[in-house]
N, CA, C and O atoms as a MOPAC input file, in Angstrom:
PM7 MOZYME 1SCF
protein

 N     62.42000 1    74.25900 1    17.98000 1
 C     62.77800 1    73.36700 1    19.06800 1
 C     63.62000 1    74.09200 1    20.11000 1
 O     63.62300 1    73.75400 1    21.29400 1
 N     64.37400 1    75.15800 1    19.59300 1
 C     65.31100 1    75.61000 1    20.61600 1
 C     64.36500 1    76.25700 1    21.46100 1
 O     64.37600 1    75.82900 1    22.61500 1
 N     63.49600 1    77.22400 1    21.20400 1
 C     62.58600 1    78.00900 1    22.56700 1
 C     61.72900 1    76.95100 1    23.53100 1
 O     61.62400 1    77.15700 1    24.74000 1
 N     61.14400 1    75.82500 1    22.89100 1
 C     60.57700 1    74.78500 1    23.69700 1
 C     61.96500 1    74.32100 1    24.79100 1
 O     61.70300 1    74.05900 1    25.96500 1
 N     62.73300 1    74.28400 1    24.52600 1
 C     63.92600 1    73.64800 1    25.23600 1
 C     64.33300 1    74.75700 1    26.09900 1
 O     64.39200 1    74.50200 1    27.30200 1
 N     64.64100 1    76.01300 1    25.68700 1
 C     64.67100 1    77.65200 1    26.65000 1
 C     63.21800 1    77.41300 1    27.64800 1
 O     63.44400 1    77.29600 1    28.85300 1
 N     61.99800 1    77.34900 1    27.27100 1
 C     61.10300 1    77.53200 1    27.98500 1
 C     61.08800 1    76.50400 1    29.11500 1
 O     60.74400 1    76.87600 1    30.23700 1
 N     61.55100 1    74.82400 1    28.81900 1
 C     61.53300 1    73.97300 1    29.44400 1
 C     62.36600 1    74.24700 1    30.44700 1
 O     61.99600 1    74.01800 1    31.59800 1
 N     63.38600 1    74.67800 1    30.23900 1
 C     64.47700 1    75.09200 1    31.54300 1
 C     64.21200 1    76.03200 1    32.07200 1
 O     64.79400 1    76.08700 1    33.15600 1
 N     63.54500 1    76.93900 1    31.86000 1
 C     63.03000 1    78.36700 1    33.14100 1
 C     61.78300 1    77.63300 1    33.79500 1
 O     61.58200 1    77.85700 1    34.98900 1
 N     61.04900 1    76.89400 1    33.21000 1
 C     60.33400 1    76.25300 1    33.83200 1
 C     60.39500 1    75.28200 1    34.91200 1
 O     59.71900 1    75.32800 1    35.94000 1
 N     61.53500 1    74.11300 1    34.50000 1
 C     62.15100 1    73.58500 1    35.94300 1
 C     63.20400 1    74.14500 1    36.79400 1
 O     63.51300 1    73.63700 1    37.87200 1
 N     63.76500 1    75.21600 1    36.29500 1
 C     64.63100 1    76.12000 1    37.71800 1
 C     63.90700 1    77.34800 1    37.78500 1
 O     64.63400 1    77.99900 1    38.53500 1
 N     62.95800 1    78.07800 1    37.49300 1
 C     62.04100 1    78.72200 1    38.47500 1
 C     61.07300 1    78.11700 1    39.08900 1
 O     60.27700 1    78.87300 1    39.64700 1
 N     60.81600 1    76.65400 1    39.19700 1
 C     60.12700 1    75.90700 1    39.88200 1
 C     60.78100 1    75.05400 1    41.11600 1
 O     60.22000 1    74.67900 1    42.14600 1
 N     61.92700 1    74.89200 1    40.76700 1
 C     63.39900 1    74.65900 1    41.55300 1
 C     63.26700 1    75.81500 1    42.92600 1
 O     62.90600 1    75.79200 1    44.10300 1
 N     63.91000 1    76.98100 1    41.73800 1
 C     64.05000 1    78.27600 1    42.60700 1
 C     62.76700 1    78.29400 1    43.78100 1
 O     63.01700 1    78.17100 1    44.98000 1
 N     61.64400 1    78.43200 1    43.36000 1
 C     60.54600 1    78.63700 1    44.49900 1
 C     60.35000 1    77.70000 1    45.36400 1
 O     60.16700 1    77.89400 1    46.56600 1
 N     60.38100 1    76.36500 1    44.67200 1
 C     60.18200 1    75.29300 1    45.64600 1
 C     61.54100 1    75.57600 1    46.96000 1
 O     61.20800 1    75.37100 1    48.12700 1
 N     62.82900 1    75.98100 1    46.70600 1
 C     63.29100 1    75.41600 1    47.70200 1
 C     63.59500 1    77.12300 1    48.19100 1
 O     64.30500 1    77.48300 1    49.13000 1
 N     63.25500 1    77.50600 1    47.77200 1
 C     62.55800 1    79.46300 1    48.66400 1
 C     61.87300 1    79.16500 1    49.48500 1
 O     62.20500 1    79.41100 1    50.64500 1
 N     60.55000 1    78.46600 1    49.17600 1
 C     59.28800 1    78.00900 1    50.09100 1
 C     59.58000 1    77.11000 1    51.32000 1
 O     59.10700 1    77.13500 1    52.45600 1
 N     60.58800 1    76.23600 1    50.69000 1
 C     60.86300 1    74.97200 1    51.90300 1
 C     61.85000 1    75.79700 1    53.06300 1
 O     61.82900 1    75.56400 1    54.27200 1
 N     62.58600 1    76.66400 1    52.47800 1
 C     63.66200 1    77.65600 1    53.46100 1
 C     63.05400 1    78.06000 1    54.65500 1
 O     63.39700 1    77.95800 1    55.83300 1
 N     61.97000 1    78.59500 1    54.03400 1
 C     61.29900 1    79.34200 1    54.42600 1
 C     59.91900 1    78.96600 1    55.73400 1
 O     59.36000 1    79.53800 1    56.67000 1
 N     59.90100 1    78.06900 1    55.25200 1
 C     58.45500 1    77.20200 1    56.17200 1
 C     59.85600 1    76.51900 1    57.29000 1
 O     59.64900 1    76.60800 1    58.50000 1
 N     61.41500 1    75.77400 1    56.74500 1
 C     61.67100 1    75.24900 1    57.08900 1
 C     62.35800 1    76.10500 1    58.88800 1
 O     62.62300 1    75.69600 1    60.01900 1
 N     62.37200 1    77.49800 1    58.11000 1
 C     62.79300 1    78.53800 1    59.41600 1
 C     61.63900 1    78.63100 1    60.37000 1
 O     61.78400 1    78.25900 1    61.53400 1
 N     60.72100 1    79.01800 1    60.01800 1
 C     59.54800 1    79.45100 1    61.00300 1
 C     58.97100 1    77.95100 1    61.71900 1
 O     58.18300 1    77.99100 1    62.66400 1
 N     59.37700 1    76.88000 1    61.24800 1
 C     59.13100 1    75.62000 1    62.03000 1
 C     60.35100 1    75.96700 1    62.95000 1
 O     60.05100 1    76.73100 1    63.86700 1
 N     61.18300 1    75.71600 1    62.92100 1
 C     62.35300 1    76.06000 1    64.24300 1
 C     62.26400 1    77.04200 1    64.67500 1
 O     62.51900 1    77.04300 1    65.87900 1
 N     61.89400 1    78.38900 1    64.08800 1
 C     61.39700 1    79.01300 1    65.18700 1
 C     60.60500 1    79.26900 1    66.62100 1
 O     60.86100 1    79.80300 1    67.70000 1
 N     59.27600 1    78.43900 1    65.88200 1
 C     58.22000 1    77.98900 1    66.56800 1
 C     58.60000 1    77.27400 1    67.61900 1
 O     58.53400 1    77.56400 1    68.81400 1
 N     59.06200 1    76.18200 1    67.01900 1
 C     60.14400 1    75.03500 1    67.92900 1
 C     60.40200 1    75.42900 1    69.35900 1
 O     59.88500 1    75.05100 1    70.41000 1
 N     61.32200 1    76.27100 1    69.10100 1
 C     62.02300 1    76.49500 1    69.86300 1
 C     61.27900 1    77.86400 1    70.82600 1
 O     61.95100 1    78.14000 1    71.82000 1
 N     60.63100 1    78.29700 1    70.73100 1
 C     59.53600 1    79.46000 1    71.24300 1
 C     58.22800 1    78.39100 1    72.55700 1
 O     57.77100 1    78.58800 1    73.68200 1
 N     58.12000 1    77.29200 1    71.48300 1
 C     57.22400 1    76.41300 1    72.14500 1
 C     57.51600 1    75.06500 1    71.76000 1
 O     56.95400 1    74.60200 1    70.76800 1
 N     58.45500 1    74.27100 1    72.52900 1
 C     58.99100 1    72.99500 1    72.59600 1
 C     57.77300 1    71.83300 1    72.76900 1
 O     57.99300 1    70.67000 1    72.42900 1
 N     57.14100 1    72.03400 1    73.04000 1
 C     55.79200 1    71.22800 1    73.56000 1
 C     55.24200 1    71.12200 1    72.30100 1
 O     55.05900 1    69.94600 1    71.98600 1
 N     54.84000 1    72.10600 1    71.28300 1
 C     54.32700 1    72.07400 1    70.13200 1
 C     54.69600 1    71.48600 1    68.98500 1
 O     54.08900 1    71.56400 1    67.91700 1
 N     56.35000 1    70.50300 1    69.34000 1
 C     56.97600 1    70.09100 1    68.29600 1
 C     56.44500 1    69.19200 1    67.58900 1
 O     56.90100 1    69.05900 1    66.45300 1
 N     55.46200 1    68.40900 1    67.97200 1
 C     54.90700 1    67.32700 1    66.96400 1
 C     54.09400 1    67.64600 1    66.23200 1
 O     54.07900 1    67.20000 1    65.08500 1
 N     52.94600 1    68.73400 1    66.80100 1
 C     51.88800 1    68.85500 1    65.56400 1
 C     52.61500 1    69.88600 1    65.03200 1
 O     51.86500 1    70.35700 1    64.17800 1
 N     53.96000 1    70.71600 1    65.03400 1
 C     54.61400 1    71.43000 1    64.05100 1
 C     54.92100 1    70.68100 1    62.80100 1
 O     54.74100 1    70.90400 1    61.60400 1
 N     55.65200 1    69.34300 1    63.76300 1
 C     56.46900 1    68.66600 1    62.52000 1
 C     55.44200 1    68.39800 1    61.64000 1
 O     55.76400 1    68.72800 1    60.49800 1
 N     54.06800 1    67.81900 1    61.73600 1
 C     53.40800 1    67.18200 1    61.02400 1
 C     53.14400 1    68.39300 1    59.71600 1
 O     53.26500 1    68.44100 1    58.49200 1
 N     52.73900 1    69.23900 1    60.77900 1
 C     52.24200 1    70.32100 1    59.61200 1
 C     53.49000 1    70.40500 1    58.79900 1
 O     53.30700 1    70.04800 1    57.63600 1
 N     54.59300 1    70.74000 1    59.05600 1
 C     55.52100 1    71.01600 1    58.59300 1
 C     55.99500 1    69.96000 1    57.19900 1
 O     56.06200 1    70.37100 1    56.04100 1
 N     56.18800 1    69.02800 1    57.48800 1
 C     55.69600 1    67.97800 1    56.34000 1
 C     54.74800 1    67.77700 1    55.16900 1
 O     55.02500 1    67.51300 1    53.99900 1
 N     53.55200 1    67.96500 1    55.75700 1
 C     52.39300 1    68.17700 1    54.70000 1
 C     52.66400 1    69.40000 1    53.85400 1
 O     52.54200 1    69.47500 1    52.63100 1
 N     53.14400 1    70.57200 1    54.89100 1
 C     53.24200 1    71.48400 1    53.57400 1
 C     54.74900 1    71.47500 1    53.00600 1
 O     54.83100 1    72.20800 1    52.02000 1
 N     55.36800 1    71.15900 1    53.18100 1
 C     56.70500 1    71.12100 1    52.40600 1
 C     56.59900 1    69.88900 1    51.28000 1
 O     57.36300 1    69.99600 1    50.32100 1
 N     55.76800 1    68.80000 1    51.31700 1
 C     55.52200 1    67.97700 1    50.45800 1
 C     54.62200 1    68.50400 1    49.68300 1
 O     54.31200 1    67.74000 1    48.77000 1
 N     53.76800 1    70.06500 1    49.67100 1
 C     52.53500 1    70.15300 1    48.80000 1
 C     53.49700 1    71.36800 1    47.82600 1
 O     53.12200 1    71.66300 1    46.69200 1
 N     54.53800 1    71.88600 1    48.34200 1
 C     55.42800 1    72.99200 1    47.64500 1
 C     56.30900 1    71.95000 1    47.25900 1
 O     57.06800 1    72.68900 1    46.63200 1
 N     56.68200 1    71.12900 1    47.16400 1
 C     57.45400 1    69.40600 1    46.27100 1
 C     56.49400 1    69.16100 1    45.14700 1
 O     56.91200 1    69.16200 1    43.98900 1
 N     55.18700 1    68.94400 1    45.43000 1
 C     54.41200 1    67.94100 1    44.55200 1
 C     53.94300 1    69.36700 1    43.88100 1
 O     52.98500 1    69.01200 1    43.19200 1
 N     54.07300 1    70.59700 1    43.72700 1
 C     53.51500 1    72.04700 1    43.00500 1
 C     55.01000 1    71.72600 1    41.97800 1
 O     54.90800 1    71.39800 1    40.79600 1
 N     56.07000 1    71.85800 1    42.54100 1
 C     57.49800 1    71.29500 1    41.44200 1
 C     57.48100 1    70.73900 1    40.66200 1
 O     58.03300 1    70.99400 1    39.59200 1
 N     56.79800 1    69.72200 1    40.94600 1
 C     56.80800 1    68.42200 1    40.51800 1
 C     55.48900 1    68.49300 1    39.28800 1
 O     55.49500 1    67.70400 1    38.34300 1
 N     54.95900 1    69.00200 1    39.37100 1
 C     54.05700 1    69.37200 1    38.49200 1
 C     54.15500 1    70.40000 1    37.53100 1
 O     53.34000 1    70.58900 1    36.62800 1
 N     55.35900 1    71.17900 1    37.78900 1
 C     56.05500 1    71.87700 1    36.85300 1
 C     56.78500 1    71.35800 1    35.90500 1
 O     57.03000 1    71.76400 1    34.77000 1
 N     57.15700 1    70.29200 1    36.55200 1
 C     58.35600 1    69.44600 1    35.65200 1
 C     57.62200 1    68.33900 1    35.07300 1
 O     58.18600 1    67.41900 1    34.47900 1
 N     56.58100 1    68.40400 1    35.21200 1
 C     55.62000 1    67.40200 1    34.15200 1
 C     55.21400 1    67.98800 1    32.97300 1
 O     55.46900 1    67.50800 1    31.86800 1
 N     54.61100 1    68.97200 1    33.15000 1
 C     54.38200 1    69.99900 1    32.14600 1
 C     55.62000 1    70.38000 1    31.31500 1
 O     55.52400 1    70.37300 1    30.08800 1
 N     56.83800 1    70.72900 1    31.94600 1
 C     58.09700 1    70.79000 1    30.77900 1
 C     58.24000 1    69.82300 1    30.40400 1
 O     59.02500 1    69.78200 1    29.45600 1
 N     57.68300 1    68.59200 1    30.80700 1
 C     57.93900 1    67.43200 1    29.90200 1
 C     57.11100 1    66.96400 1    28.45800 1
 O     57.25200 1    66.55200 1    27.30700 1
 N     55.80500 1    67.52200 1    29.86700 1
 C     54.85600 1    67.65000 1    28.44600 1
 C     55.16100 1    68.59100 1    26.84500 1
 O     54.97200 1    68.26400 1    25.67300 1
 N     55.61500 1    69.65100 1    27.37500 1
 C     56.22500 1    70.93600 1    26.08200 1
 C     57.47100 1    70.66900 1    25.46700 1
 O     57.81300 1    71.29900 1    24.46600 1
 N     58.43800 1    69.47700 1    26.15700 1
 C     59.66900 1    68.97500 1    25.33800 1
 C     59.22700 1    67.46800 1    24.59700 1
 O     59.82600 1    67.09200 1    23.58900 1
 N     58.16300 1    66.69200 1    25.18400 1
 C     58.05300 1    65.29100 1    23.99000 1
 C     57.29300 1    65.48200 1    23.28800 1
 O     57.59000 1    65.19300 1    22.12900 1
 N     55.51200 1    66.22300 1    23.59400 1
 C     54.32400 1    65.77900 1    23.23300 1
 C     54.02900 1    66.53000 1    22.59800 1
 O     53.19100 1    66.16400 1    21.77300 1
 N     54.57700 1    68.40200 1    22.49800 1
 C     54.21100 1    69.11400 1    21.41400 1
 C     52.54600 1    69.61700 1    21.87200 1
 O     51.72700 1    68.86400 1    21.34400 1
 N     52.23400 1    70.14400 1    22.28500 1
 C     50.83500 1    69.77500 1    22.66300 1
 C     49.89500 1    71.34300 1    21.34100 1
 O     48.73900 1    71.44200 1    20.93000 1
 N     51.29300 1    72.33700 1    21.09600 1
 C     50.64400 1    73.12100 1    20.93600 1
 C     50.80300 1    72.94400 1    19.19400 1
 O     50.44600 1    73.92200 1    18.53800 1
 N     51.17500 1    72.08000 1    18.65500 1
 C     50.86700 1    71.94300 1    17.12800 1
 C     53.04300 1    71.54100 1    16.95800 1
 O     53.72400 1    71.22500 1    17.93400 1
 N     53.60500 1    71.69400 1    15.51800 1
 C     54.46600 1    71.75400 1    15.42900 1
 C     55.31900 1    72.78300 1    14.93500 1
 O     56.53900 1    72.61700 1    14.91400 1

């Protein structure tokens, strides 16, 4: 039980870690843009949204799976 519980936690903070690397990251080059081309701010934002919610819901699917490997056992006992 203890390595399922080790594995479960590198699993939701290196999924942590990247997700909010990724959002930093998209979240700079949107203000960059921004501000380079002010006119472009809406279909930035949009994009900007969709993908910061698809690097959320990639997290988020990490942390289902550690859930799955801390209740359900999937791989025997």
């Amino acid at each position: 039980m203890g390595l399922v519980a080790i594995a479960c936690g590198l699993i939701v903070a290196l999924g942590a870690l990247g997700a909010s690397i990724g959002i930093a990251m998209v979240g700079s080059k949107y203000l960059e843009s921004s501000a380079r081309q002010p006119e472009l701010i809406g279909p930035l934002q949009t994009k900007l949204f969709l993908i910061a919610g698809l690097i959320d819901a990639a997290f988020l699917i990490g942390v289902a799976i550690a859930l799955l490997f801390a209740f359900v056992k999937p791989f025997g006992a």
